[in-house]
C-alpha positions in Angstrom: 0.0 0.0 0.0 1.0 3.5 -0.8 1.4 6.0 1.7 -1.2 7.8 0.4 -3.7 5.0 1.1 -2.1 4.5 4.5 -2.7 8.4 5.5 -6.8 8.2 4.4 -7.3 5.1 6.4 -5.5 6.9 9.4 -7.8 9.9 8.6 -11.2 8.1 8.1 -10.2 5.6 11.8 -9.8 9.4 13.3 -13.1 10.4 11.9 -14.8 7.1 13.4 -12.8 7.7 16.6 -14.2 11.4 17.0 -18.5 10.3 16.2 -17.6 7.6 18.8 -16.0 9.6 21.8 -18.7 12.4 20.7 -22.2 10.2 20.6 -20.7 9.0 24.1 -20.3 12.3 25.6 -23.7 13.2 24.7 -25.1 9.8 26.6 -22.9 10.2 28.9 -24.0 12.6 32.2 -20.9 11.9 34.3 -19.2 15.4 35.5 -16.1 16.1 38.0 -16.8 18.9 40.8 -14.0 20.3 42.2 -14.5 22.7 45.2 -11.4 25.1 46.5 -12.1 27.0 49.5 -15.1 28.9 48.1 -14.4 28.3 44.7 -16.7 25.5 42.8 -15.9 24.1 39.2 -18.4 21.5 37.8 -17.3 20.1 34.5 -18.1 17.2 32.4 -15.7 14.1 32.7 -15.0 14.6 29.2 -13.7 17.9 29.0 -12.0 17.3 32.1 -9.8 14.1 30.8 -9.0 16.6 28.1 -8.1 19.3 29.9 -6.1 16.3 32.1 -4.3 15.3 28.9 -3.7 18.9 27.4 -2.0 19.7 31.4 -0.1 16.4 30.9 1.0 17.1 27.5 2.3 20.4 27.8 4.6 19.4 31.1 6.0 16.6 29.4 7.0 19.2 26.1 8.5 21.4 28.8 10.5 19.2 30.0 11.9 17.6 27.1 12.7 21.4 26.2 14.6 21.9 29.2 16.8 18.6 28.9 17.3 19.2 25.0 18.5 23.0 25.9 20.6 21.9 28.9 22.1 19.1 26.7 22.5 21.3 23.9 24.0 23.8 26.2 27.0 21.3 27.2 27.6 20.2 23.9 27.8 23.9 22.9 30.4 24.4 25.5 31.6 21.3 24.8 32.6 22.5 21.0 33.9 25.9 22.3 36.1 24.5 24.4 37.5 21.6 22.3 38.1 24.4 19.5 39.9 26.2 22.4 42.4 23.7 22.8 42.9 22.9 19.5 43.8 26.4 18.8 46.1 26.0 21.7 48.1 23.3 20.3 48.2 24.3 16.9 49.2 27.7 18.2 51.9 26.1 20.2 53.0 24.1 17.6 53.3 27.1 14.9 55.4 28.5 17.6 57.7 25.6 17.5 57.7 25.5 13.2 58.4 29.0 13.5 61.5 28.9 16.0 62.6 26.1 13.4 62.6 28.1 10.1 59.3 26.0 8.8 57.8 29.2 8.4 55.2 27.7 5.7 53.8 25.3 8.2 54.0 28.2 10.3 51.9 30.4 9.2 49.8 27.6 8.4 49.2 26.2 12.1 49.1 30.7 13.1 46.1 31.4 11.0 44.3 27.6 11.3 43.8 28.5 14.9 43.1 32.5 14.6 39.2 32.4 14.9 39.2 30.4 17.8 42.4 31.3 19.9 41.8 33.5 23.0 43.3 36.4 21.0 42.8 36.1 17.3 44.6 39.4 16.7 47.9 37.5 17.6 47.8 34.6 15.4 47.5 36.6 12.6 50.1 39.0 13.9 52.6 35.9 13.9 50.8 34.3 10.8 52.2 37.7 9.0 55.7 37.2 10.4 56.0 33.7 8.8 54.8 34.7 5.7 57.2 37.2 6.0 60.4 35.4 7.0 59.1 32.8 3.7 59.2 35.6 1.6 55.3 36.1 0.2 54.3 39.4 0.8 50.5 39.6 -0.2 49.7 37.0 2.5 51.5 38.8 4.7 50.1 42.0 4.1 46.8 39.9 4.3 47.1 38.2 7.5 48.4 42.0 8.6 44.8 43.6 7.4 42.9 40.7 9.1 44.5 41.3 12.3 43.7 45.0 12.4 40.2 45.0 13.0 40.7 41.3 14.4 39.5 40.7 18.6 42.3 41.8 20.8 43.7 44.0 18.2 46.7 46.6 19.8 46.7 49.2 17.0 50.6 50.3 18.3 51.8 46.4 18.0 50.1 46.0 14.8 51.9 49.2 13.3 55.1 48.6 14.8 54.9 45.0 13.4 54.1 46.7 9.5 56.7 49.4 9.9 59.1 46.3 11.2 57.8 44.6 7.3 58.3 47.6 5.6 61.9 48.1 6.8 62.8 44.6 5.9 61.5 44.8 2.6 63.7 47.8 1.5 60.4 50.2 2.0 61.2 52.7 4.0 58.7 55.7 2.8 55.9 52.6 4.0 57.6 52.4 7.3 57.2 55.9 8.2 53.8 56.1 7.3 52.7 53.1 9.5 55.0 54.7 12.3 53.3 58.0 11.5 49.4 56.7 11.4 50.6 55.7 15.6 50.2 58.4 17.7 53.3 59.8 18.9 54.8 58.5 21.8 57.5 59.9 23.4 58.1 57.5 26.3 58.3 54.4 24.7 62.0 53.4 23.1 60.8 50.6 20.8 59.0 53.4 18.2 61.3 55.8 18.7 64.2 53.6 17.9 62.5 52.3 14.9 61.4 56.0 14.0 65.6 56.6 14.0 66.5 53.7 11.7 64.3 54.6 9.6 65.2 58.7 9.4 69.2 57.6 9.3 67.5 55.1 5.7 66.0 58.0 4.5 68.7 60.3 5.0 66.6 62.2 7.2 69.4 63.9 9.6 67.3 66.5 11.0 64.7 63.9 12.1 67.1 61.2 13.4 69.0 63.7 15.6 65.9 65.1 17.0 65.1 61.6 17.7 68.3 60.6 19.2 67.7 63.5 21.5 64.3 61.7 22.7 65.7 58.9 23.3 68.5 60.0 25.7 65.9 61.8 27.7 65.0 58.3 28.5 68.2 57.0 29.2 68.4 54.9 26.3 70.1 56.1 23.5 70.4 52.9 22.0 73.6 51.9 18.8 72.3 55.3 16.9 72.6 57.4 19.8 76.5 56.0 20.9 79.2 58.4 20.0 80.3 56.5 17.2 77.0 56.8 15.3 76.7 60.5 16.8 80.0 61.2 15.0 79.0 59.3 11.5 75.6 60.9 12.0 77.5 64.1 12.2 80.0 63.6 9.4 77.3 62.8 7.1 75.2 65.6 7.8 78.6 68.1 6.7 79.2 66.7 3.8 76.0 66.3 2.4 75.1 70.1 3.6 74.6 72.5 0.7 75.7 75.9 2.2 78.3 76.9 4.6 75.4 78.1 6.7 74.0 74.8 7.0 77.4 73.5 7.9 77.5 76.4 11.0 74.3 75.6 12.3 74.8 71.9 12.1 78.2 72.7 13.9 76.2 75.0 16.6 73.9 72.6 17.9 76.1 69.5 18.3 76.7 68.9 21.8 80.0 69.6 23.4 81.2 66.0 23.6 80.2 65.3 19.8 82.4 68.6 19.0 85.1 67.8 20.6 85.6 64.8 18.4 88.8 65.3 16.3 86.8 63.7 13.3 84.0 65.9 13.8 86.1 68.9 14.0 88.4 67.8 10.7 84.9 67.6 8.7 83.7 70.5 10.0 86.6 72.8 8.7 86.9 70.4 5.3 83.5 71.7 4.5 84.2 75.2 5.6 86.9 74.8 2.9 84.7 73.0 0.3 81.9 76.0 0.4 84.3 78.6 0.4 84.6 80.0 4.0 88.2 79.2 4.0 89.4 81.5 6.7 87.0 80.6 9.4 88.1 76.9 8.6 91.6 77.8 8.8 90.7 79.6 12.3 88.7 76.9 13.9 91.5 74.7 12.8 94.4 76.7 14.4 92.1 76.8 17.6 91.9 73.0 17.6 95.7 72.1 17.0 96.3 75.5 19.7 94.1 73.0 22.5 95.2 69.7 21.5 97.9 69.2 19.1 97.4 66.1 17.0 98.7 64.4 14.1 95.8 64.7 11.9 95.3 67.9 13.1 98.6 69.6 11.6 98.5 67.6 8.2 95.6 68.9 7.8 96.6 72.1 8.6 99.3 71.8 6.1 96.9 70.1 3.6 94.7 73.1 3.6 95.2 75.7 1.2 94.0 79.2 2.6 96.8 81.9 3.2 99.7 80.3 2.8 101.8 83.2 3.4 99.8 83.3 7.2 99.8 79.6 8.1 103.3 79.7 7.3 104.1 82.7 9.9 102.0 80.8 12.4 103.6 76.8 11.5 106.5 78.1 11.7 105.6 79.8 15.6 104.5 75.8 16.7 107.8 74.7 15.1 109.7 76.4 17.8 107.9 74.9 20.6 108.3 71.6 18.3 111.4 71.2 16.6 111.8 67.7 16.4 107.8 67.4 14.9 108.4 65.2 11.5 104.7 65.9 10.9 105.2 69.5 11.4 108.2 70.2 9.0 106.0 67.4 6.6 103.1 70.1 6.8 105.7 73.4 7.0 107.0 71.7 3.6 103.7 71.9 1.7 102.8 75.5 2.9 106.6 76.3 1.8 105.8 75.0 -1.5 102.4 77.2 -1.8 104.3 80.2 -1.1 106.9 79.0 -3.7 109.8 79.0 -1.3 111.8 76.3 -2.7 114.7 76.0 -1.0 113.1 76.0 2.5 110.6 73.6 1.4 113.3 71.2 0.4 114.6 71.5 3.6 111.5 70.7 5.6 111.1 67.9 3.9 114.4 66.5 4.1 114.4 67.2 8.0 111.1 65.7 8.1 112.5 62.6 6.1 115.5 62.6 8.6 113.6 62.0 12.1 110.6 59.8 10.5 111.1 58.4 6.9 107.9 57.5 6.3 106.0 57.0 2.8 104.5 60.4 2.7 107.3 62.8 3.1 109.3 60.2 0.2 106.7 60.7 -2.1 106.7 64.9 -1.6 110.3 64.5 -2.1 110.1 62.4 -5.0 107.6 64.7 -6.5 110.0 67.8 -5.7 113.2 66.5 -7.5 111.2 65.0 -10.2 109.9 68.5 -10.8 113.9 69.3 -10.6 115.0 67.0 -13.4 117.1 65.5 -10.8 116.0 61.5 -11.5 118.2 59.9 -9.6 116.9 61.1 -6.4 113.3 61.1 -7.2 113.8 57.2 -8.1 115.7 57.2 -4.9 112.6 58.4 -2.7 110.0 57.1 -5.0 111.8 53.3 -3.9 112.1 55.1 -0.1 108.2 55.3 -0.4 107.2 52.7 -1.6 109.1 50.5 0.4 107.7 52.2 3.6 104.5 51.8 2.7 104.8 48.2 1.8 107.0 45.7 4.2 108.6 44.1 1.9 110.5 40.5 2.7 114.7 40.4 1.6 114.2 38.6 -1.8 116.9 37.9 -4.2 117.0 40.2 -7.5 118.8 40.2 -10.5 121.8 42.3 -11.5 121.4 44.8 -14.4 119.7 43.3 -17.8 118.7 39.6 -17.9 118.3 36.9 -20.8 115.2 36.1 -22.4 114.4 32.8 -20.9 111.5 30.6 -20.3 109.2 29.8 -16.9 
């Protein structure tokens, strides 16, 4: 038999069922009285037993509702708490590929567990720096976008970690801006020292010296703010300076231990020289060699072409407090050749050549004679020099002209 067949006999036996039950309640003159304090209620048996059943009915639905809803409440908690710990371990586990260098499997395990780890807006953070340490960028920048408006999300961690990106990828303009979009923070060292890397990339001098100067407010200056990167900082903002102004007020606001650097102070007179305000270079290097009298200070005293005629009266005043000086007469030798005093300038340079024969003052002298015709003794000194600035071991050599022979 067809359903269909089965559902009209099922709805012609109801039919028979309901003129039944319905002749009897008409024969029927049994009722139920129920009496509550003053309160009567007389009602057939009939409609009682289905009010009965209807009471009976509509207990047992409410509570199968409340075990299915309790039940289903466990298993919910159930789920959420076995995804939990999932997330946990493949978290853990990314952490592991990660410290290993299996950054694909990394990021995989990162961003598998982000929607159900306790903070999402971490997963992806790390599922960005696999990707990135495996060298694909759009997922990268992806799992970087998700984690943004992800749950958990700390907008400064989230630019620090793009600016960190931008600055390994050779984007340095990027890096700025997602420094920039952060509000700016004076107190906290980990932005300002990546705000300074990335001013000394772009060349920004002004920027990364202001920054430097944050930074040692808070006691942590860091590489860029040690004296060594203060003095490269320095030297590279003189020689890149278009004006002799900009070189002044670069050399006015350094700090006193910066200035005092004997590089600092050589650059800062070279580029006096190189944009033309040769006598206040030639002063501030007097002053320096006056205070501390150094090597490289008086070559490049005697290096420096300003008024020869007037470095040579004042050389000439430290060679009598120095008369033994080979780097003085080395330097009183070049000014005596700018002022075309020949004869003295020989003999600077051959008293120079006396107390220290060293490469530099053989190769003025082997300039000078050559310039004299006199060959012998510029070969002589040219050898001097170069064999001073080369040690070279006793070697056998052969005697005059030798026969063509083979290897």
């Amino acid at each position: 038999m067809t359903r269909k067949l089965w559902n009209i006999l099922l709805l012609l036996l109801v039919i028979v069922a309901a003129a039944v039950i319905g002749e009897q309640i008409q024969q029927d003159d049994s009722y139920v009285l129920i009496k509550f304090k003053n309160q009567v209620i007389e009602t057939t048996i009939w409609i009682f037993l289905l009010l009965l059943s209807v009471l009976v009915v509509a207990i047992y639905a409410l509570i199968r509702m409340l075990v299915n809803w309790r039940v289903d409440h466990r298993f919910a908690n159930w789920r959420v708490s076995s995804r939990s710990n999932a997330a946990k371990k493949r978290t853990s586990a990314g952490l592991a590929q990660l410290a290993r260098g299996r950054f694909k499997e990394a990021q995989k395990s990162f961003i598998k567990a982000a929607p159900y780890a306790r903070i999402p807006a971490l997963n992806y953070l790390l599922g960005a720096l696999a990707a990135q340490a495996e060298g694909k960028d759009l997922e990268c920048d992806e799992a970087l976008t998700i984690a943004e408006s992800a749950e958990g999300t700390d907008p400064v961690l989230v630019g620090l970690l793009q600016a960190l990106v931008h600055m390994q990828r050779g984007n340095n303009e990027q890096a700025l801006a997602s420094l920039k979009r952060l509000e700016p923070d004076d107190k906290n060292p980990l932005f300002l020292e990546m705000l300074a890397r990335v001013y000394q990339r772009l060349e920004d001098w002004d920027s990364l010296d202001n920054t430097i100067g944050k930074l040692e407010k808070l006691g942590r200056p860091g590489k860029l703010g040690s004296m060594r990167h203060q003095v490269e900082l320095t030297l590279h903002r003189l020689q890149v300076s278009k004006s002799a102004q900009d070189v002044k007020s670069i050399w006015k606001n350094l700090n006193k231990t910066v200035k005092t650097d004997q590089a600092v102070q050589l650059g800062y007179c070279k580029n006096l020289v190189r944009l033309g305000e040769t006598k206040l270079a030639e002063q501030e290097l007097q002053k320096a060699i006056n205070l501390n009298y150094t090597k490289a200070y008086i070559t490049a005293y005697g290096e420096m072409n300003v008024q020869p005629s007037q470095q040579l009266v004042v050389a000439e005043q430290w060679l009598k407090q120095r008369p033994n000086d080979a780097d003085l007469l080395l330097a009183l030798g070049r000014i005596s050749l700018r002022n075309k005093l020949w004869g003295k300038a020989k003999e600077y340079f051959e008293l120079s050549a006396s107390l220290s024969p060293n490469s530099l003052v053989h190769a003025e002298l082997a300039r000078f004679y050559a310039a004299l015709k006199d060959s012998d003794k510029s070969q002589h000194h040219f050898e001097q020099s170069v064999r001073n600035m080369h040690e070279l071991p006793e070697l056998p050599l052969p005697q005059g002209q030798i026969e063509n022979s083979s290897v």
